[in-house]
C-alpha positions in Angstrom: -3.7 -12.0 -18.5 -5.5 -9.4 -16.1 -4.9 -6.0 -16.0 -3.3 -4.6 -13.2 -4.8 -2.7 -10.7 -2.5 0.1 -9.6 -2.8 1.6 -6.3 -5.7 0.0 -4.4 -6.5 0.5 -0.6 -5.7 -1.5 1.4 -9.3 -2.4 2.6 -9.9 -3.5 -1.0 -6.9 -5.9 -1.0 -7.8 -7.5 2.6 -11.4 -7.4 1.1 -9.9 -9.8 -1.6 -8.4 -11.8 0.6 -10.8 -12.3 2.5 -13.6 -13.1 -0.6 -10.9 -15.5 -1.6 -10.8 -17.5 2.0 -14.4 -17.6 2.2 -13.8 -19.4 -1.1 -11.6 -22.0 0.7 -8.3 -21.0 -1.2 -4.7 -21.6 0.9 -2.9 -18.4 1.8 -0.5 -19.2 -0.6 -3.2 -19.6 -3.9 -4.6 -15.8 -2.3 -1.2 -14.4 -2.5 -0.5 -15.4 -6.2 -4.1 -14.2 -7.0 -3.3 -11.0 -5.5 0.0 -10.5 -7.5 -2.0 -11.5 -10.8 -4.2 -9.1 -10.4 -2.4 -6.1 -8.4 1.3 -6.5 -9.4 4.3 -8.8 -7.8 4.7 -6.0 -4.7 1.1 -5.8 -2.9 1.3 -7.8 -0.5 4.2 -10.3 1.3 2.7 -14.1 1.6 3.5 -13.4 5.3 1.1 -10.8 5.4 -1.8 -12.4 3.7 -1.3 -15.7 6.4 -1.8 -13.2 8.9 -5.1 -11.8 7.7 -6.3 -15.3 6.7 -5.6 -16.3 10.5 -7.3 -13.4 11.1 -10.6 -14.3 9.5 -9.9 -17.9 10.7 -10.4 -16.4 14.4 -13.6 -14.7 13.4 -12.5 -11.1 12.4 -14.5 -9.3 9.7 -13.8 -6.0 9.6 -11.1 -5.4 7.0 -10.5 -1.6 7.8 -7.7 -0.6 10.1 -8.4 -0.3 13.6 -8.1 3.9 14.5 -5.3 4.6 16.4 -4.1 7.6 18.7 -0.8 9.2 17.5 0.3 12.2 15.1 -1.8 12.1 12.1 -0.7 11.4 8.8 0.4 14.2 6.7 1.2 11.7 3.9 -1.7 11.7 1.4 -2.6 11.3 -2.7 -1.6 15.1 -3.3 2.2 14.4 -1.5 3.0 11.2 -3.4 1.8 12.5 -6.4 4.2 15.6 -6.0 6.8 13.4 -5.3 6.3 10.7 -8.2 6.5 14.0 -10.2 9.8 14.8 -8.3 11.5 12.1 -9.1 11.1 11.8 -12.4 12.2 15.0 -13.1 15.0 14.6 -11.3 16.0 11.3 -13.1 19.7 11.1 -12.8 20.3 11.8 -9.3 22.7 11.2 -6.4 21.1 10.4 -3.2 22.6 14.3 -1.8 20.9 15.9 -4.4 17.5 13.9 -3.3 17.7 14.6 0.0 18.4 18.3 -0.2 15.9 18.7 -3.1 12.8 16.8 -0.9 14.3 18.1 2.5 13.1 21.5 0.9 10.2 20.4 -1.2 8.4 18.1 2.0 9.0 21.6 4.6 7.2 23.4 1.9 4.4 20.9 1.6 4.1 20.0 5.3 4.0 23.8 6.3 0.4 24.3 4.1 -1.3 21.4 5.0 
C-alpha cells in the first residue's frame, strides 16, 4: 500500500492526471489511482473526466486560469489556525463554532 499524500496542489493532482492519460489509462483507472495515492476525497470521478476531456481537446496547462475578483484571504496560515481550532474545541455545538470562528476569522482577516 502507498503512502498517502496529504494536501497536494491542485496543479500536482491535474499533473497526475494528466501523466496518467498520456499513459492511455480510462478516467475511471486515474481516479482510483488518485485515491490510492492521495486519499478517498481528492478528487470526484466527475472531475477527473473533465480534465481528461480537457487534455483530450488539446489543453496542457494544468494551472488555473487567473481570474478577476476579490482575492483570496484563505491561505496555509488560516487553515492551519483553524485545524488547531477545532480540535481544541472538540466537543462543540455548531453556536459555539460559529461564534468562536465569527470572532477568530474578523481577527485574522483584519491583519492580513
Amino acid at each position: 500500500m502507498c503512502a498517502a499524500i496529504e494536501n497536494p496542489a491542485k496543479c500536482e493532482v491535474r499533473g497526475v492526471i494528466r501523466f496518467l492519460w498520456a499513459k492511455r489509462l480510462s478516467a475511471a483507472d486515474i481516479h482510483r489511482e488518485l485515491c490510492a495515492v492521495y486519499g478517498p476525497n481528492i478528487m470526484s470521478e466527475g472531475v477527473v473526466r473533465q480534465w481528461v476531456r480537457f487534455f483530450k481537446d488539446g489543453r496542457t496547462n494544468i494551472h488555473d486560469k487567473s481570474r478577476s475578483g476579490r482575492p483570496s484571504v484563505v491561505s496555509a496560515d488560516l487553515i492551519k489556525k483553524v485545524d488547531e481550532k477545532i480540535r481544541l474545541l472538540s466537543n462543540f455545538t455548531i453556536s459555539i463554532f460559529q461564534n468562536t470562528f465569527q470572532t477568530f476569522l474578523g481577527q485574522f482577516c483584519m491583519r492580513q
